[in-house]
N, C-alpha and C positions, 0 to 999 in steps of 0.2 A: 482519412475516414477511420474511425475507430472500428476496435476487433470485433467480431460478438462474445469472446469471452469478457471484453471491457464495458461492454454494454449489460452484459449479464451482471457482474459486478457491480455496475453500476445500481444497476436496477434492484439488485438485491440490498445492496449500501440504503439507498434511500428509503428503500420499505422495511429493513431493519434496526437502520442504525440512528441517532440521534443528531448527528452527521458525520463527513466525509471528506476526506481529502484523496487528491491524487497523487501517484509515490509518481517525479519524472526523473528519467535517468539527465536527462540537461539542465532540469529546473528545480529538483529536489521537490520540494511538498508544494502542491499549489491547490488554493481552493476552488471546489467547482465553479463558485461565483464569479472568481477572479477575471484577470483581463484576457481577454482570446489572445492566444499564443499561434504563431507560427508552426507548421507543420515542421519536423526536424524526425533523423534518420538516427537516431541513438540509442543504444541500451545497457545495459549493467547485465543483459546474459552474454553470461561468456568474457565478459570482463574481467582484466587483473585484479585482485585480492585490494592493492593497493588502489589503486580507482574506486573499487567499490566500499574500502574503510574511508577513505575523502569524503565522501557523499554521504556515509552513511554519519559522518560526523555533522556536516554541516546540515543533515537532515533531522538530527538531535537536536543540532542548536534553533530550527523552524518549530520542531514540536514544540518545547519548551516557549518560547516566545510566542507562539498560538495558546498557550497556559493546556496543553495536551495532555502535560507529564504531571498531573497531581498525583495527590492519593485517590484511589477511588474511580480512578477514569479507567475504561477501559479500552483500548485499541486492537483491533479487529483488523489482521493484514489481510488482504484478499489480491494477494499478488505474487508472482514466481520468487524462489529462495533467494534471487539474487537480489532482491530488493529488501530482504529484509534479515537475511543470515548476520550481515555486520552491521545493523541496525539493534539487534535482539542484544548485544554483549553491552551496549550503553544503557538500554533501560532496565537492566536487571535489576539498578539501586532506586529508584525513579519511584516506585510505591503504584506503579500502574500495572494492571492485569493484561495478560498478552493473550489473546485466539486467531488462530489461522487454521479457519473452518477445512480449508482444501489442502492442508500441507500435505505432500508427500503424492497425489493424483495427479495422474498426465492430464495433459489435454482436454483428455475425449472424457475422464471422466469431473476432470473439473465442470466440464460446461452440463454433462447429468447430474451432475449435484447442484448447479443454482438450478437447474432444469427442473429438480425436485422440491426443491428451496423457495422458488419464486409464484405468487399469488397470479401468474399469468392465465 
């Protein structure tokens, strides 16, 4: 069952963004469309440095093949540091604009900020 912070995200992705993927720590980029996945017990918090540059590689090489990384796109992470700390050092050359509306807010105020954020 998904979080309400991932619900929140979600819901805010859809009402703001033009679309959307999801960052998985088993699956790397999948799109909301895509095929129902199995429930799985995995994450990239708290994970070794080297785990999360693997991931964060082969999750460069999904952006790019979704045609994510132009000039002119923008990418909006709305997800914890671990998901996108060694993600950010690949796209610096990429010519795509980076926001991550919540960087740096715990928990409690991540979810007040979509909380304020969202057209609910």
């Amino acid at each position: 069952m998904p979080s309400s912070l991932f619900k929140k995200a979600k819901a805010y992705s859809e009402e703001n963004h033009d679309g959307w993927y999801i960052l998985s720590a088993k699956h790397h980029l999948l799109s909301p469309d895509g095929s129902v996945i199995e429930p799985y017990d995995e994450t990239l918090s708290g994970a070794p440095v080297d785990r999360k540059r693997e991931w964060a590689k082969t999750t460069h090489q999904q952006l790019n093949r979704e045609n994510l990384l132009e000039q002119g796109n923008e990418l909006v992470f709305h997800a914890g540091r671990d998901y996108y700390e060694e993600l950010l050092p690949l796209l610096e050359d990429s010519g795509v604009d980076i926001s991550i509306p919540t960087e740096g807010l715990g928990l409690g105020k991540t979810l007040a900020w979509y909380n304020e954020h969202l057209d609910e």
